[in-house]
MARDRENVEX-257795 format. One record per residue (C-alpha): residue in three letters; x, y, z; residue number from 1. Coordinates in Angstrom, 3 decimals, padded with zeros to 6 digits. Layout:
% residues N
{r ALA; {X; Y; Z}; NUM},
...
END
This chain:
% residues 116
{r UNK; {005.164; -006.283; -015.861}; 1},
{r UNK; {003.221; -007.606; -013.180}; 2},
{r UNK; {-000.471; -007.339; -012.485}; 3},
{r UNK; {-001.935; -005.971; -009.333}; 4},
{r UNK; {-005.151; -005.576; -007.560}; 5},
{r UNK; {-006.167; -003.564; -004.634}; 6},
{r UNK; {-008.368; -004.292; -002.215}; 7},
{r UNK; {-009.510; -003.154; 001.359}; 8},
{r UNK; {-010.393; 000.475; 000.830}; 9},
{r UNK; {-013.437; 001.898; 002.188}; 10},
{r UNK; {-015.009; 004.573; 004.551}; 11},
{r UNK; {-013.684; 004.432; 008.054}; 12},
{r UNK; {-014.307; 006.954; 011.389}; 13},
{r UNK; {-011.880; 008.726; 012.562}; 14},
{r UNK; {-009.379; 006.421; 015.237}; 15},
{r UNK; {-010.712; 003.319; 013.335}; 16},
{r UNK; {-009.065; 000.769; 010.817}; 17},
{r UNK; {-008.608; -000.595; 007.737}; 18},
{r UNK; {-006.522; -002.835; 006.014}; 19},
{r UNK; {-005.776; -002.801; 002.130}; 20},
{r UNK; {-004.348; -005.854; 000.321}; 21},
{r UNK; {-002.165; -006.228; -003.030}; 22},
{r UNK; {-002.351; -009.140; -004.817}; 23},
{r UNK; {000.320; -009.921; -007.558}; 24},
{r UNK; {-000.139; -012.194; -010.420}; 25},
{r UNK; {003.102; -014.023; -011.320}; 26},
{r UNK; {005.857; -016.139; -010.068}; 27},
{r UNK; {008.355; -014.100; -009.014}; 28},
{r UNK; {006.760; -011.755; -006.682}; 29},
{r UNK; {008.921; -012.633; -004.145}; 30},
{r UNK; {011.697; -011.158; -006.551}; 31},
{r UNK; {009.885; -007.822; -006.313}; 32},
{r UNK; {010.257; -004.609; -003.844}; 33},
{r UNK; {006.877; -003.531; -002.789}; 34},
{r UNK; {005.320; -000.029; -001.231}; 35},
{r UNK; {002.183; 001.489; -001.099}; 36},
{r UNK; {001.450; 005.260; -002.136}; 37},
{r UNK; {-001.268; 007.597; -001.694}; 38},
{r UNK; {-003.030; 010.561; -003.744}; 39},
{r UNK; {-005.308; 012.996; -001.832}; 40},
{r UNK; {-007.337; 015.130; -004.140}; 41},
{r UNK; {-005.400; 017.617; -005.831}; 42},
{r UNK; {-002.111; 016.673; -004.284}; 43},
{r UNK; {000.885; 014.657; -005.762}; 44},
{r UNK; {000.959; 010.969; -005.538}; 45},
{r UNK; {003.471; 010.105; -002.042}; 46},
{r UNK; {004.856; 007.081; -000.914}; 47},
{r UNK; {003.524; 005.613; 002.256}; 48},
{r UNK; {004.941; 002.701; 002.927}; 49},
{r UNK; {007.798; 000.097; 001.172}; 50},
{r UNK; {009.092; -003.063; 001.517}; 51},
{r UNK; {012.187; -004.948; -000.494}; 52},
{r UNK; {011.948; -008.573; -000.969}; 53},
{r UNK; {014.269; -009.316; 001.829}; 54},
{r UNK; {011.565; -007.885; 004.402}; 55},
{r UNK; {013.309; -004.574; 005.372}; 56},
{r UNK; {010.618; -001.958; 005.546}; 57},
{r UNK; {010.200; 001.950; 005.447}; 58},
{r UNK; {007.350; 004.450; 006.211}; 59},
{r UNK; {006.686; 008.120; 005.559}; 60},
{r UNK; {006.964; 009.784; 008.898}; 61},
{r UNK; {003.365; 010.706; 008.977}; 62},
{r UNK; {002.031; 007.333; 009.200}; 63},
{r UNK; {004.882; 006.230; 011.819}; 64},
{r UNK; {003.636; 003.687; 014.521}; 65},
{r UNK; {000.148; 004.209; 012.842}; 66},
{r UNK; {000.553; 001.838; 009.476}; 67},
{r UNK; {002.302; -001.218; 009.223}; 68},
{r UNK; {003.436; -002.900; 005.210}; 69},
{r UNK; {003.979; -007.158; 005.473}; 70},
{r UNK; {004.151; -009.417; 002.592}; 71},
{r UNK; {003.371; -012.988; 002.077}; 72},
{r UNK; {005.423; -014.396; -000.829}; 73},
{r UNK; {003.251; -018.008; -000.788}; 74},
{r UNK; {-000.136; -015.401; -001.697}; 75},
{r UNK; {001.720; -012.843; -003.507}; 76},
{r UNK; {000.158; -010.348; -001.687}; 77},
{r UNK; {001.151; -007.113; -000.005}; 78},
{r UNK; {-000.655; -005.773; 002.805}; 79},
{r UNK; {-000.701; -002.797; 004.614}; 80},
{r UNK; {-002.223; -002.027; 008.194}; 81},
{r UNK; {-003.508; 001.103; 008.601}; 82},
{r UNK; {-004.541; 001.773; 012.842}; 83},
{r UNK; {-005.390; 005.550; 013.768}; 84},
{r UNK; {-006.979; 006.421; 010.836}; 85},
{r UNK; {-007.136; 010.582; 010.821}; 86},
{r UNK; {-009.151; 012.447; 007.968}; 87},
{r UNK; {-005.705; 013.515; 006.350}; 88},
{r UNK; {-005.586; 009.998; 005.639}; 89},
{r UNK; {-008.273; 009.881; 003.176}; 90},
{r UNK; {-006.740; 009.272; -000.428}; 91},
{r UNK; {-006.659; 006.838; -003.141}; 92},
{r UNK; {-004.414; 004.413; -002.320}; 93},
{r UNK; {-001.518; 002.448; -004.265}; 94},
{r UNK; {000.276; -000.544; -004.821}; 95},
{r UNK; {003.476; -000.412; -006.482}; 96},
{r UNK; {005.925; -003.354; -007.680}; 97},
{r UNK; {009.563; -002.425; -008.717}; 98},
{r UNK; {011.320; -005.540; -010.773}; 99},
{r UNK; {015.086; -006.356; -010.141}; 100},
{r UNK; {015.174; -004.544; -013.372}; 101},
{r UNK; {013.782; -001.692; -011.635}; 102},
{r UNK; {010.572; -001.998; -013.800}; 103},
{r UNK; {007.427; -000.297; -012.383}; 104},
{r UNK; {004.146; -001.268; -011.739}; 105},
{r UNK; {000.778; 000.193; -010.371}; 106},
{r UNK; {-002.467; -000.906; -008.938}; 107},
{r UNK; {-005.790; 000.668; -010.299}; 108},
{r UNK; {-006.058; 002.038; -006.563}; 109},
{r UNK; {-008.859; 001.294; -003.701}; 110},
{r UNK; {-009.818; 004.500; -001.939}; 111},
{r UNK; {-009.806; 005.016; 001.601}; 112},
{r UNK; {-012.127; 008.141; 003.053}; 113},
{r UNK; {-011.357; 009.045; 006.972}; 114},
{r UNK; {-014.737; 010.867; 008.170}; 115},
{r UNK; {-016.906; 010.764; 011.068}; 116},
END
């Protein structure tokens, strides 16, 4: 399995923004299909945002035009973008690594609170 640290999380006004960072320990992150998830209080844990190693990315229609995943295979690091931060925002927020044998990993998480 792979290791990975969050990072970027924080409190943020509302309309402000923030942006997390992954970093991956091992060689062959570029090998690996990324995403980011979030877990508000009391709710289930959702994806957010994904990317597969060849760059093609997808987003959870709430955070549409709002959050934007990259990845930079020389750092082995994720990222993700968040712009328009709203309170229903605020979560605890996740990286995830799936191996080409479909393997999973998680982050400890970084939380992000949305408040004015």
């Amino acid at each position: 399995q792979v290791q990975l640290v969050e990072s970027g999380g924080g409190l943020v006004q509302p309309g402000g923004s923030l942006r997390l960072s992954c970093a991956a320990s091992g060689s062959i992150f570029r090998f690996y299909n990324m995403g980011w998830y979030r877990q508000a209080p009391g709710k289930q844990r959702d994806m957010v945002a994904s990317i597969t190693s060849g760059g093609r990315t997808k987003y959870a229609d709430s955070v549409k035009g709002r959050f934007t995943i990259s990845r930079d295979n020389a750092k082995n690091t994720v990222y993700l973008q968040m712009n328009s931060l709203k309170p229903e925002d605020t979560a605890v927020y996740y990286c995830n690594a799936v191996s080409q044998s479909f393997a999973w990993s998680w982050g400890q998480g970084t939380e992000v609170t949305v408040s004015s």
